[in-house]
N, C-alpha and C positions, 0 to 999 in steps of 0.2 A: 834262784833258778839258773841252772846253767846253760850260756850262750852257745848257739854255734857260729864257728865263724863262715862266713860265704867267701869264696873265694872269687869265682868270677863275677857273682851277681854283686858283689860291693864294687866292684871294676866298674859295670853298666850299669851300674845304680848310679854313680857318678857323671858316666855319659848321657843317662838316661834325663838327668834332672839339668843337666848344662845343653845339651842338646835335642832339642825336640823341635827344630827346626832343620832343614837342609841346610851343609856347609860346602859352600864352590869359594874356590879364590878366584875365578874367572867372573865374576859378579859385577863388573864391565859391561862385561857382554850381554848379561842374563837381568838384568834388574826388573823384570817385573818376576821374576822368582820370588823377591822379598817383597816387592809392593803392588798392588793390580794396578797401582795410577800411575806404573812407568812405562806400562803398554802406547802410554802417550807421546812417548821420547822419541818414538821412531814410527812414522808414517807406513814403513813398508810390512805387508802384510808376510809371515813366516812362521813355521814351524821347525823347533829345536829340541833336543836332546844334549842333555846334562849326566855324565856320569862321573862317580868318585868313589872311590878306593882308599880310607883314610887309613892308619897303622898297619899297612899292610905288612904282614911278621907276625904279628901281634897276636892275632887266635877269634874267633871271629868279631875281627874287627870291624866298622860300621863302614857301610856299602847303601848308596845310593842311586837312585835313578831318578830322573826328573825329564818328563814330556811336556813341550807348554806350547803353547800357539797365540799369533791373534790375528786380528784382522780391524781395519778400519772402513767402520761402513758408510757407502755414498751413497746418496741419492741420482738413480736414474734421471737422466736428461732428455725430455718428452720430444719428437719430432714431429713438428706442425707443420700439415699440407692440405692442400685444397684439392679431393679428389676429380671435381669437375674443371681443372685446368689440362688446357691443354702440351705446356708443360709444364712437367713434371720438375720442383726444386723445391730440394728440402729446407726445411725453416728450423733453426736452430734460434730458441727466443735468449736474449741475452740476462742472463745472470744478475738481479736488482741487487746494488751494490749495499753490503749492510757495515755496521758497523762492529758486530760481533759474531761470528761463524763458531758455531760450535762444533767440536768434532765428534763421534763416538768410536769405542773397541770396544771389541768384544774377544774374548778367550778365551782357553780353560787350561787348566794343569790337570800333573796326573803325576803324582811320588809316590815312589816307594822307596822305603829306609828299611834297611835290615843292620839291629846292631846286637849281638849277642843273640841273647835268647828272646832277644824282641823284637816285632817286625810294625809295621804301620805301613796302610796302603790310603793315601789320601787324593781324593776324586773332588775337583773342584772349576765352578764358572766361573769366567772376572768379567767385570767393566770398567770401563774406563771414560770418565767424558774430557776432554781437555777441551779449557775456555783461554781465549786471549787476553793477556792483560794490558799490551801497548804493542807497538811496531815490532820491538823485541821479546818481549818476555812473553809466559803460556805455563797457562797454572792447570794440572787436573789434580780429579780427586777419583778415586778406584774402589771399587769394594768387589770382596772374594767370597764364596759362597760353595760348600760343599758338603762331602762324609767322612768320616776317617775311620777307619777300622783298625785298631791295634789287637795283637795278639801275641801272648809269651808261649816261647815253647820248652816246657819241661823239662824236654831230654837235652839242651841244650845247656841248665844252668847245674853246675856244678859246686857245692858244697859240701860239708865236710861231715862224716859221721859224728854223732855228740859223743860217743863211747871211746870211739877209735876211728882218729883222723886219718888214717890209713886205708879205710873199709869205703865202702861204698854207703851213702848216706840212708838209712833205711827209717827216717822219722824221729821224730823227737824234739822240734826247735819248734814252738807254738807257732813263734811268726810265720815261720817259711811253711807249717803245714796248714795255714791258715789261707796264705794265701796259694796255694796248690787249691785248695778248695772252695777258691772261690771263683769270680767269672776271672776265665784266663784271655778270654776277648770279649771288647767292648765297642762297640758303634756310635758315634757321636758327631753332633753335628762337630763343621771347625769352617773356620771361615779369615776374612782380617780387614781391614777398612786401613783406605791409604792418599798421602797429598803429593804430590809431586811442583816443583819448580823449575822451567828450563828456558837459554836459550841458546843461542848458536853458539855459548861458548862454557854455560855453566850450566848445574842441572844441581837440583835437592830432592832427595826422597828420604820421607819417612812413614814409620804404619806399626800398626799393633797386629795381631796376627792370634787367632787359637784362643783365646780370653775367657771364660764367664760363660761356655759354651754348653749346656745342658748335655746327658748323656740321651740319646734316642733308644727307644723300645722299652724294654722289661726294666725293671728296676731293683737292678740285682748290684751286692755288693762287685765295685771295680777298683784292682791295685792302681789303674790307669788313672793319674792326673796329669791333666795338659793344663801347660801353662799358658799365662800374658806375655807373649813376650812383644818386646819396642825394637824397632831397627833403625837409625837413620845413615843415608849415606850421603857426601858433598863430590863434585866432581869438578874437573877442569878442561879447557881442551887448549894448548899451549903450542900455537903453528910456530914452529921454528921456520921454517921456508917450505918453498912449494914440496909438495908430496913427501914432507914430513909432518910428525905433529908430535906432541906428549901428551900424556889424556893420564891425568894424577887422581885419583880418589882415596876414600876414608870411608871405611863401612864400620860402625857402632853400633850391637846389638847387647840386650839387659833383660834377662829372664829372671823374677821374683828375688828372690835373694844371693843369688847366684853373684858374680862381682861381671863389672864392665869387661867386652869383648872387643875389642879393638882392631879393624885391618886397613891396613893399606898396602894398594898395589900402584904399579904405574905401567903403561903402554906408550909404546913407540910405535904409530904407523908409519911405513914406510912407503910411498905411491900406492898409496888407499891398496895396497892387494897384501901386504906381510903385516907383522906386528911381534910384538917381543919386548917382554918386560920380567917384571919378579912381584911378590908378594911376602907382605911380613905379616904376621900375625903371634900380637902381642903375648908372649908368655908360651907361644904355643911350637910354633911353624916358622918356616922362610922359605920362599922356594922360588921356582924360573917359569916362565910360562912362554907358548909361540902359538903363532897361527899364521893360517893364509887364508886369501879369498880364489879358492880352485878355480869360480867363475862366476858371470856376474851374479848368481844367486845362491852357490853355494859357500859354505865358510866352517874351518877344522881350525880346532883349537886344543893346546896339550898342555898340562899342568903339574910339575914334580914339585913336593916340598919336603921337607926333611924336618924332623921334629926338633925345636931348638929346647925342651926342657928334660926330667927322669927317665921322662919314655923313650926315648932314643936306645936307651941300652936295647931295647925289645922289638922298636919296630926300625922297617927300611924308611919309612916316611912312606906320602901318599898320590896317587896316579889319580889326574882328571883328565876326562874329554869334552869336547864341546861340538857339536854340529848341529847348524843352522840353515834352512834353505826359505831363503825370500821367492817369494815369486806376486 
């Protein structure tokens, strides 16, 4: 029988099956993107935005968006008074000293990934509880919980006529009209479970993500397979003197058969308000990253990298943003 060859869809076929997760080199900044248990790393309650721009050249190369938020929830503090006094002073009971305080977060994310001729819009709630384990250290653990909806779009992918690779492809290759004919979008749950370790100077996170996840509604054939994918990352935070610092990390992610992903970046803050570093990513990328803190709640951050393997001939490399407002 004879083959036809694909041209772009063998391109996103290969992005499709190595990437079906979000890719930021700013992941510093963002880590409960990859884990719901690092909502725990940081007390202050915020809402961010993540965008990327990967081969841009390239032809519709894969384009990102990422909304996430959280919040850490307290318990209201009761005020006790006596309304038959004749004055009036409020009573604040004092705090029973425990030995374990637990904390909760709560969040939610909101992706959208467009890469070629396939798009995924994924809607999702985290938790987060972090417990204490001594004076210094604070263990959580997170779980994520949503829908995903992926969808290919046809006029998008590009292959070759079987007769004449010149022409415009008018049918003929079983696979490819197989799957034209089957569900082109799919609804599924996706979700990811996650542990976190930290303390004022180190932090560990790891989590599985998308796994084992059933398809939701009809039960109709789908090209769509989501993967298991593992992520862990190690960090550091390296005070060279006042109002500097280096903050060194290592993010490792492993989807099925796919081989090991490997990144490290490194940040310099400069009086907690600038920062500025670079990002490698093994086999792949290297690039420069900056930011500032505009004010005490806002925070911009920008990410060029430049592709270090074949692909370079085709693309400029790839543009990230980051904005963050704590309040």
């Amino acid at each position: 029988m004879r083959k036809t060859f694909v041209i772009l869809l063998s391109v996103l076929g290969s992005v499709v099956n190595a990437q079906q997760l979000p890719q930021f080199r700013q992941f510093i900044l963002a880590p409960s993107v990859y884990n719901p248990a690092a909502m725990a790393f940081h007390k202050q309650s915020s809402i961010s935005l993540s965008g990327r721009w990967q081969m841009s050249g390239f032809g519709y190369e894969p384009r990102t968006l990422v909304l996430h938020g959280q919040t850490l929830l307290k318990k209201k503090v009761k005020t006790v008074f006596n309304p038959g006094s004749r004055i009036q002073r409020d009573y604040t009971p004092v705090a029973k000293n425990r030995k374990i305080i637990l904390r909760h977060f709560v969040g939610g994310q909101v992706v959208s990934d467009n890469y070629g001729a396939f798009r995924f819009l994924d809607i999702n709630g985290n938790y987060a509880l972090n417990v204490p384990i001594n004076a210094d250290w604070k263990g959580s653990i997170g779980v994520r919980a949503g829908l995903r909806n992926n969808t290919f779009i046809a006029s998008q992918g590009v292959v070759l006529n079987v007769l004449d690779p010149q022409m415009v492809y008018a049918g003929g290759d079983e696979t490819y009209d197989a799957f034209l004919s089957g569900n082109q979008r799919s609804l599924s749950f996706s979700g990811a479970l996650g542990i976190g370790l930290n303390n004022k100077r180190w932090f560990f996170s790891a989590s599985m993500m998308h796994g084992g996840i059933p398809n939701f509604g009809q039960k109709t054939i789908s090209y769509f397979d989501p993967r298991l994918h593992w992520n862990a990352s190690l960090g550091y935070n390296i005070p060279i003197r006042s109002g500097l610092e280096i903050h060194p990390a290592l993010l490792v992610k492993k989807m099925g058969a796919a081989p090991y992903s490997f990144e490290f970046s490194t940040l310099a803050t400069i009086n907690y308000i600038f920062w500025a570093g670079f990002n490698y990513h093994h086999g792949s990328s290297a690039g420069i990253m900056a930011g500032l803190e505009v004010s005490g709640n806002l925070k911009i951050g920008y990410a060029l990298d430049f592709i270090t393997n074949r692909l370079n001939q085709f693309s400029n490399g790839g543009h990230e943003i980051f904005l963050s407002y704590g309040f």
